[in-house]
C-alpha positions as CSV (number, residue, x, y, z in Angstrom):
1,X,-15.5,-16.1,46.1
2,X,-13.5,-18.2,44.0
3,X,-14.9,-21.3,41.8
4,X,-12.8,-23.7,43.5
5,X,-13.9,-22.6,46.9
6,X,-18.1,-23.1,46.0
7,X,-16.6,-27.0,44.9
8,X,-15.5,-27.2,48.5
9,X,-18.3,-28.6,50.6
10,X,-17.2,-28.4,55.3
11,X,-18.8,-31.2,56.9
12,X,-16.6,-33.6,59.6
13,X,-18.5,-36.7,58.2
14,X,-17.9,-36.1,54.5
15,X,-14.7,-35.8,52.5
16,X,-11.6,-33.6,53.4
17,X,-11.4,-30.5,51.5
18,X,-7.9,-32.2,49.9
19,X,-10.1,-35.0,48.0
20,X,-13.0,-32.5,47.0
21,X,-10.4,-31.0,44.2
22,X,-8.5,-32.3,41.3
23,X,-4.9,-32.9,42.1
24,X,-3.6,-29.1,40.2
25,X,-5.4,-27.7,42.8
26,X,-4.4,-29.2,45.8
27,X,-0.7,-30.1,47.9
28,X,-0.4,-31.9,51.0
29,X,2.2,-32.2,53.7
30,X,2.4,-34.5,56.6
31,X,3.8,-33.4,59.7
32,X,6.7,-34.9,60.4
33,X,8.6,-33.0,57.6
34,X,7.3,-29.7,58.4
35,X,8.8,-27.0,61.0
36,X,7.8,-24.0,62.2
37,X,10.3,-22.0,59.7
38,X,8.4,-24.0,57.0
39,X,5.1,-23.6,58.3
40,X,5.4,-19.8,58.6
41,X,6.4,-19.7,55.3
42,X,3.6,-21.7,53.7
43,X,1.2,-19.8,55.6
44,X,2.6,-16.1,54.2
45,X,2.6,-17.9,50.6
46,X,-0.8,-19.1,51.1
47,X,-2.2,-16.1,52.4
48,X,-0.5,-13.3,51.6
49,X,-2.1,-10.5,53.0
50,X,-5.6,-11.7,52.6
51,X,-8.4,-11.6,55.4
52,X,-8.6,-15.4,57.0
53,X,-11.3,-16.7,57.9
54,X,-11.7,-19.9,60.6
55,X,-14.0,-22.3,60.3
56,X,-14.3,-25.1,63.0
57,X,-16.9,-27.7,64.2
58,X,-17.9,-26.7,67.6
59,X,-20.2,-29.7,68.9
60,X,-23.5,-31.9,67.5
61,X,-26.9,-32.1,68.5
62,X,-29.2,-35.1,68.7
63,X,-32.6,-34.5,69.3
64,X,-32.5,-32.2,72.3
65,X,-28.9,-32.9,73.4
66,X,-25.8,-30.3,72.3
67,X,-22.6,-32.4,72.9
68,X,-19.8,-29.1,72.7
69,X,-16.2,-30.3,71.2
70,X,-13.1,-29.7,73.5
71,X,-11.7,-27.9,70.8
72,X,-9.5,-25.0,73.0
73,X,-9.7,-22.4,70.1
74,X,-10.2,-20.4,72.8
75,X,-6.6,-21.0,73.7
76,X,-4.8,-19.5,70.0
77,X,-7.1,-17.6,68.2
78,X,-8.6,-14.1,69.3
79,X,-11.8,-14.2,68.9
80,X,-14.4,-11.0,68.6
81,X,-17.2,-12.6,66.2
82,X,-18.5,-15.5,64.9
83,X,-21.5,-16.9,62.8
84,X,-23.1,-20.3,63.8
85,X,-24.7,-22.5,61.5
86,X,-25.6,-26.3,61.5
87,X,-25.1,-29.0,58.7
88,X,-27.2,-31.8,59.3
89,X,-25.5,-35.4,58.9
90,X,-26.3,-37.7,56.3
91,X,-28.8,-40.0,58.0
92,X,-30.2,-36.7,59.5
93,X,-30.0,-37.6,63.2
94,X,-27.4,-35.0,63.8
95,X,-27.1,-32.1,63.2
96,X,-23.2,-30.5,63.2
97,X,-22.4,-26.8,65.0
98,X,-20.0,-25.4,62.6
99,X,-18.4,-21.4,63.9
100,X,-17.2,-19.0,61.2
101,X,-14.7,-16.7,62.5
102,X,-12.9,-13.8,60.4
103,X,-9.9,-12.2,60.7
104,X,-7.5,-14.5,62.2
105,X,-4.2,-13.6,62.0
106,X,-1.2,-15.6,60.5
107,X,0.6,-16.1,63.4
108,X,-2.1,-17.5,65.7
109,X,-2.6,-20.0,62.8
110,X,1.2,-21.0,63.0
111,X,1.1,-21.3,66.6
112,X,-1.8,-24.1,66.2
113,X,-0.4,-25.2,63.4
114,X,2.8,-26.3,65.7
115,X,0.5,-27.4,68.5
116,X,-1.3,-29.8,66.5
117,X,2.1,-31.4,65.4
118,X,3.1,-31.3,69.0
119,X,-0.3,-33.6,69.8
120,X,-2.5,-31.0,71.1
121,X,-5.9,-32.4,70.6
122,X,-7.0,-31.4,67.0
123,X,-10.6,-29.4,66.2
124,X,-12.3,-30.3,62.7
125,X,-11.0,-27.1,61.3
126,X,-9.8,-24.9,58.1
127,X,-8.7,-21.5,57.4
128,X,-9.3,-19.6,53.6
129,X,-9.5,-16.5,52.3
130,X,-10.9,-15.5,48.5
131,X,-8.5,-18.2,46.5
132,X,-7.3,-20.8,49.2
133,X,-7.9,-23.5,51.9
134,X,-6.0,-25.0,54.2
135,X,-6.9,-28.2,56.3
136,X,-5.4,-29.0,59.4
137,X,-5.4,-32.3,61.1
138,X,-2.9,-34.2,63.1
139,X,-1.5,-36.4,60.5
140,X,-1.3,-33.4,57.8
141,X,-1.7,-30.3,56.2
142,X,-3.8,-29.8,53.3
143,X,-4.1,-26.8,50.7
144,X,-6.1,-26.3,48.1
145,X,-6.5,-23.3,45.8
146,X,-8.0,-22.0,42.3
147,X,-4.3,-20.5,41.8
148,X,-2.4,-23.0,40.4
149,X,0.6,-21.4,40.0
150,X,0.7,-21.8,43.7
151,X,0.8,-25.1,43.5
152,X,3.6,-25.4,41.1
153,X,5.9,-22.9,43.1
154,X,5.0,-24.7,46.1
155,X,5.5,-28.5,44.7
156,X,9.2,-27.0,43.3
157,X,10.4,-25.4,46.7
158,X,9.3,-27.8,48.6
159,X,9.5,-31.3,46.2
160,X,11.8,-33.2,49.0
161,X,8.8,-32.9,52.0
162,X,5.6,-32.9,49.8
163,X,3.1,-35.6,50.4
164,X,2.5,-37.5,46.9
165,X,0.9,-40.4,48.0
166,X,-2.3,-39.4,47.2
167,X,-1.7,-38.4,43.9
168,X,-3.0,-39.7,40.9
């Protein structure tokens, strides 16, 4: 595993993976610029032909109550194994069910990639193999990765649609 990804700390309450990381290792891009032509192809640059691995909140406990998220996963990825484990929250009252599932393939991620711009209801979720991370919500896409010559190829093909408001 690389450096960059033992910075990266997954918990819904805390920071987005996107502000964990200086800003060489990181892009973002907000939805409304992005297509599924451009989305496919940041996915393959991303990736490559790595093994993907999902990781999304599931639900929360509180004392002896489980509250499940609707997050209909169930719907785009294929899904044959999984490891459960809990974060607890910073006051310690709750206790987040985070799912780790490997092997997802590309284009299940593209398909709720384009359902999440669409308004599908969004799941606390990433995706990342050995280098890289990607975020997805429903206002943006964020990736982060040790290589930064990623970064710089992406930031140069795509300099018209990438998301510098952040930036510092």
């Amino acid at each position: 595993m690389s450096a960059i990804m033992n910075e990266i700390s997954i918990n819904p309450e805390g920071v987005t993976p996107f502000f964990q990381v200086h800003s060489e290792k990181r892009v973002k891009f907000s939805w409304d610029k992005l297509d599924k032509n451009i989305v496919t192809d940041l996915i393959h640059t991303i990736f490559g032909e790595t093994q993907i691995t999902m990781t999304v909140l599931i639900g929360c406990s509180y004392e002896l109550n489980f509250v499940k998220e609707k997050t209909g996963i169930g719907k785009f990825f294929t899904i044959t194994n999984w490891k459960e484990t809990f974060i607890e929250s910073e006051d310690r009252e709750l206790q987040f069910a985070i799912v780790q599932i490997e092997r997802i393939k590309r284009d299940e991620i593209i398909n709720y990639c384009m359902k999440i711009k669409n308004g599908h209801p969004q799941a606390y979720i990433t995706f990342k193999d050995e280098t890289s991370l990607l975020y997805v919500s429903t206002d943006v896409m964020d990736i982060v990765s040790q290589d930064r010559s990623l970064f710089t190829d992406l930031k140069k093909k795509y300099h018209d649609i990438v998301d510098v408001y952040w930036e510092a």
